[in-house]
N, C-alpha and C positions, 0 to 999 in steps of 0.2 A: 524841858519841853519833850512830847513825845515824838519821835524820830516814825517820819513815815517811811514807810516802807513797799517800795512799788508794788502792785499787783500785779499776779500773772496767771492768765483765762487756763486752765485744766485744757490740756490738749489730750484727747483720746487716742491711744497706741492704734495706729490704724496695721492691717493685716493683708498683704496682698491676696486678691480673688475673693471669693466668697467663704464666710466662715462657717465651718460643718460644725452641726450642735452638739451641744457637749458631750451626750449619750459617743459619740462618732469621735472625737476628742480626748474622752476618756479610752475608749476600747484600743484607739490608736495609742496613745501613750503606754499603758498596761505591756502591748504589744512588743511595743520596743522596749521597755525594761524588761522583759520577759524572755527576746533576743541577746540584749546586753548582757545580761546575767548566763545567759548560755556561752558567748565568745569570753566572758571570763573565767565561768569553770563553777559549778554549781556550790564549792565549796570555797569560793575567795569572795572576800567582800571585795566593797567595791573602791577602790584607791580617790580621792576628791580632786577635784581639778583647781587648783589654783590662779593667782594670777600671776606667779611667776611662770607658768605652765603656758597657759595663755595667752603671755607675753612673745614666751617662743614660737608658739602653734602661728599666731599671727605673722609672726616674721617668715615665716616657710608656709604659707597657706595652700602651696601646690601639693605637700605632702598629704593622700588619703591614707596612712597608715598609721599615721601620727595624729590625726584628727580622729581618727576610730578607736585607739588604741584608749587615748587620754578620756575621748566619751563614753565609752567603756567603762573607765576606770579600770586598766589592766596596769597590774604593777609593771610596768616598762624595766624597773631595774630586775625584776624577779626574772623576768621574760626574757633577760639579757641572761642572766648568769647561763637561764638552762638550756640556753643556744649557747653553752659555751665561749661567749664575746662579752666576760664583765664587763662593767666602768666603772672607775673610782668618780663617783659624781655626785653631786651634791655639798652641804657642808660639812667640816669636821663636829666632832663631838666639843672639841673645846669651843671655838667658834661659834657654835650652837649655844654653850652655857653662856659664852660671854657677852653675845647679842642681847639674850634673856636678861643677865643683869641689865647691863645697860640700858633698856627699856624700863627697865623696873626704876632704875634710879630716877631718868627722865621722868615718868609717871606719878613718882612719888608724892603722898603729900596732897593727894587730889590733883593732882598734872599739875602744880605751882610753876614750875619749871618749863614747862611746854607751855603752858599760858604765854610766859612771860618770854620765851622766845617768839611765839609766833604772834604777838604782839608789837613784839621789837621789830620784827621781819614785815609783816601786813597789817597793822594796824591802818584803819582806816577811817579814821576821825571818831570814833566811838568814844569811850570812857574806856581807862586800861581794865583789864574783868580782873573784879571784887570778889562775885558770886557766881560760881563756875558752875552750874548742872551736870552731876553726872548722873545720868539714868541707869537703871539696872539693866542689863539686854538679856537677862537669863531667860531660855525659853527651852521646849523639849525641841531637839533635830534641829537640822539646819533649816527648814521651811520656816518653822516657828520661830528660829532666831530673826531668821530673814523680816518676817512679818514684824516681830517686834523693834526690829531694829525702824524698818520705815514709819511706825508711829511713832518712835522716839524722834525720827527726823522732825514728823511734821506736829508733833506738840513744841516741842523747842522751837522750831521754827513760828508757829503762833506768840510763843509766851515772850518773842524779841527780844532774849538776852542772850550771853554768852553758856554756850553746854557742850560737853566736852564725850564724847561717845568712845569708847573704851572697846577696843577688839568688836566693831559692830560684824554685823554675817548681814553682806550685799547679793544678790540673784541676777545672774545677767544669763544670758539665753546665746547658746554659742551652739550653731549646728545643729538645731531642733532639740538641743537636750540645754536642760537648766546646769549653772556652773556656780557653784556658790564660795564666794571671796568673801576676806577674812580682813582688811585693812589693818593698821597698826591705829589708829584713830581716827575718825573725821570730824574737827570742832565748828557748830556753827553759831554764826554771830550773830547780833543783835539784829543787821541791818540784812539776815536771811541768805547770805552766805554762807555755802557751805567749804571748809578747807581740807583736803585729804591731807594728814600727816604719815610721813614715813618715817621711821627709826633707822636706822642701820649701824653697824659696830665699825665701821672702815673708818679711817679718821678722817677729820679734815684741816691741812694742815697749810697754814697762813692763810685760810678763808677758801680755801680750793681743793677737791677733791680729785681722787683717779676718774676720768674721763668716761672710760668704760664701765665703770661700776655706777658713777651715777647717771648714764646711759638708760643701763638694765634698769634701774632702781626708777627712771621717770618713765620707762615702758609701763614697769606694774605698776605704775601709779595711774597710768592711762587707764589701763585696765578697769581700777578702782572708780575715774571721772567717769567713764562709760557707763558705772552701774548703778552709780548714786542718781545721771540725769533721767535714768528710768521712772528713781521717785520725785523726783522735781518736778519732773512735768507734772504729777498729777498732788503735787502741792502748792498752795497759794503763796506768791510773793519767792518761792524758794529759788536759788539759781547755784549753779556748782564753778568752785572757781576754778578757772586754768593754772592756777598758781599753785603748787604742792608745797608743801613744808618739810624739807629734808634735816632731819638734824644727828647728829655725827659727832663723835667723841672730838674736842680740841687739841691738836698738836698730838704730842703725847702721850696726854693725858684723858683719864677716865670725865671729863668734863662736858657738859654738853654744849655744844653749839648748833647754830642751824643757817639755812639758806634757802632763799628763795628758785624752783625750778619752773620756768613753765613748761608749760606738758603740751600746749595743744598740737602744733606738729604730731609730736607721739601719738596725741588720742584721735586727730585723723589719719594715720596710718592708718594703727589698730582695727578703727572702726571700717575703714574700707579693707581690710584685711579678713576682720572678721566675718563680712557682709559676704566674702568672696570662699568660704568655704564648703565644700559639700556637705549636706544634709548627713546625717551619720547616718539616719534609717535608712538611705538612699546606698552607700556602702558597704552597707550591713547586708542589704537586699541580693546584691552581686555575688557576694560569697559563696561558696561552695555550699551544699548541706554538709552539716555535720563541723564546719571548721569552728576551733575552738585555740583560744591562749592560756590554756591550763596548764600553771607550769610542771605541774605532775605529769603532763604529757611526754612520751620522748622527744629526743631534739628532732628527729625527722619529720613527728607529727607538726612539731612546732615550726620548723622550717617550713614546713611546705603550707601553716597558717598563715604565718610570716610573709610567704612571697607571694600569697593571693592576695596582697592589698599592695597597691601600687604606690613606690615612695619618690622622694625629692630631693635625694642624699645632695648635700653640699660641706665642704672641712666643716661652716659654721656650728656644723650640728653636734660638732665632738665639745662643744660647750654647752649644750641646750637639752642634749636628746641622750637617756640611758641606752639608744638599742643603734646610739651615732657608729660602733665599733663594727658591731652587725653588719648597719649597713655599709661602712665604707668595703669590708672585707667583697660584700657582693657587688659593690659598686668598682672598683680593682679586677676583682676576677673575670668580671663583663669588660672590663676594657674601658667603664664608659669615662666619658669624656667630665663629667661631673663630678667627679674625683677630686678633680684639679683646681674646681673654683669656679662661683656663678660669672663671674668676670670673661673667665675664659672661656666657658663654655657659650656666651653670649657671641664672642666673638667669633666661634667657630663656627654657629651658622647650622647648616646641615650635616656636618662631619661632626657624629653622635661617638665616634670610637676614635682609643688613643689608634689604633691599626689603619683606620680609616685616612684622620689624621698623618700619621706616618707618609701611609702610600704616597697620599695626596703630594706633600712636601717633596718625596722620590720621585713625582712626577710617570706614577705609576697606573694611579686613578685620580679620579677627577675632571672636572670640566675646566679646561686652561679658561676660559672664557668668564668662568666663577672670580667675584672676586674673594673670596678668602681661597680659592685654590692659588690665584696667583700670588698672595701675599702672601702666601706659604712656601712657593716656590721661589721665591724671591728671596726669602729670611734663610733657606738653604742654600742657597746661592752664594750666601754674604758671611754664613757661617761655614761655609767650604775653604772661600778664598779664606777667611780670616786665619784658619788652620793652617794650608798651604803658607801662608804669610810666615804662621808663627814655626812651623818645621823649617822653612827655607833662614827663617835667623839663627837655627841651632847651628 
């Protein structure tokens, strides 16, 4: 019997205010790649923003530096070396190879192997899939991929069977500038489900992986739910699932196994994360004339590009961020309290400086009547005696 399939009415991407015609739309765009291409350096291309990228940007959304830098597409590690503050970041080169196998093994075959786990994992009354579609997504650029990839969504999605999309290229729109992601696959089903699959090389070992890594790995998979419901909305019956399909070498061994993640938590972050960042053209606007991140520049020119965009330093960043070194070194030398941790810095209130802080404790500065001055003077109070305590038992 044929398996119906709910319908669902095309909802039109609505756009806050009134929308300026295209002639006004185009010049504006042109505009800002024309700006972009100047704060990168007339001779860099331009670096692509991913969703692991994305993933970070959303978790520090206060940071304008990081948000311009990435829409940009300014090599961040290149911009680091020639400020003198590398970072070893990123993955290794074996690492790298052996993620690629691994993918390759899982893939093998026409995805026989991925089928057959995330069948085992989400299967959902259908027939186990016989006849897997895999569509071609070649296209020229990433627009063209992009485009191809969402007709491949929404013919599959008409033709109700299982089709399995191979490295599609998704378009999501981060900060007035398009951001084009790259998933590991997304299989959709018979009954118009679609599933984001992720690979990754980390094992998983008695059915459970490292905490933190598959953390990171269901961020960017947010990322990925985010870009797909762009084409859903305006495909009939189509719906993206909160369920990702994580799958990860067993024990071991080069084996594949898999696990079910949900993401939604993550993909409301994200999305209100996203939603909450400034416009690039908007930051781009404020800049000096003339500031540019051409790493051919000196490091003075570069500093002083550097510290006209205003950042969000927090420790997290020295996993996230190639220019985290950069800023912690500026972030120290100011004294600031941020340093130290969004934890603590939370707590501190309006004492923006470790000196500030200090005083306040010494009961030097400060309003006694504040309460974080008096829980400061308190906590040196306790750490006095405790001293006095421990000398007087020598």
């Amino acid at each position: 019997m044929p398996q119906h399939r709910p319908t669902k009415t095309p909802r039109p991407v609505a756009y806050p205010g009134p929308t300026p015609p295209p002639q006004a739309r185009e010049q504006r765009g042109t505009t800002l790649r024309q700006r972009l291409a100047e704060l990168r350096g007339p001779a860099v291309a331009p670096r692509p923003l991913d969703a692991r990228a994305l993933a970070a940007l959303a978790a520090n959304p206060g940071c304008r530096r990081r948000a311009l830098l990435d829409g940009a597409g300014v090599d961040k590690a290149a911009l680091a070396t020639a400020l003198g503050s590398p970072a070893a970041f990123g993955q290794s080169q074996f690492a790298f190879v052996r993620g690629n196998a691994f993918e390759a093994k899982v893939k093998a075959d026409g995805g026989t192997e991925l089928m057959r786990l995330l069948y085992e994992r989400l299967g959902t009354g259908a027939e186990a899939p016989r006849e897997v579609l895999v569509p071609d997504l070649t296209a020229a650029g990433p627009e063209g991929r992009a485009a191809r990839t969402a007709l491949a969504l929404r013919e599959a999605t008409e033709a109700g069977g299982w089709a399995l999309l191979d490295h599609p290229m998704l378009a999501l729109e981060v900060a007035g500038s398009p951001a084009y992601l790259e998933p590991d696959a997304v299989v959709v089903h018979p009954d118009g489900t679609w599933t984001v699959v992720e690979i990754k090389s980390f094992p998983m070992i008695d059915g459970s992986a490292d905490a933190a890594k598959v953390g990171a790995a269901a961020r960017q998979s947010a990322v990925y739910v985010l870009a797909l419901e762009r084409i859903a909305e305006l495909t009939e019956g189509a719906e993206v699932g909160h369920r990702v399909l994580l799958v990860c070498p067993k024990d071991f061994s080069n084996l594949p196994t898999a696990s079910v993640v949900d993401v939604r938590k993550q993909r409301a972050v994200t999305r209100r994360q996203l939603t909450r960042l400034t416009r690039i053209e908007d930051i781009a606007a404020a800049l000096p004339a003339g500031t540019t991140f051409d790493p051919e520049c000196s490091p003075q020119q570069l500093d002083a590009a550097v510290e006209s965009v205003g950042a969000a330093y927090a420790p997290e960043c020295l996993a996230a961020c190639e220019l985290a070194f950069h800023c912690r070194a500026k972030a120290r030398a100011a004294g600031a309290v941020e340093a130290l941790g969004r934890s603590v810095r939370g707590e501190l209130g309006g004492l923006t400086t470790v000196g500030a802080v200090l005083a306040a404790a010494a009961g030097k500065e400060g309003d006694p009547a504040d309460p974080t001055v008096a829980a400061l003077r308190c906590a040196a109070a306790l750490r006095a005696e405790a001293l006095e305590g421990s000398a007087a038992c020598r």
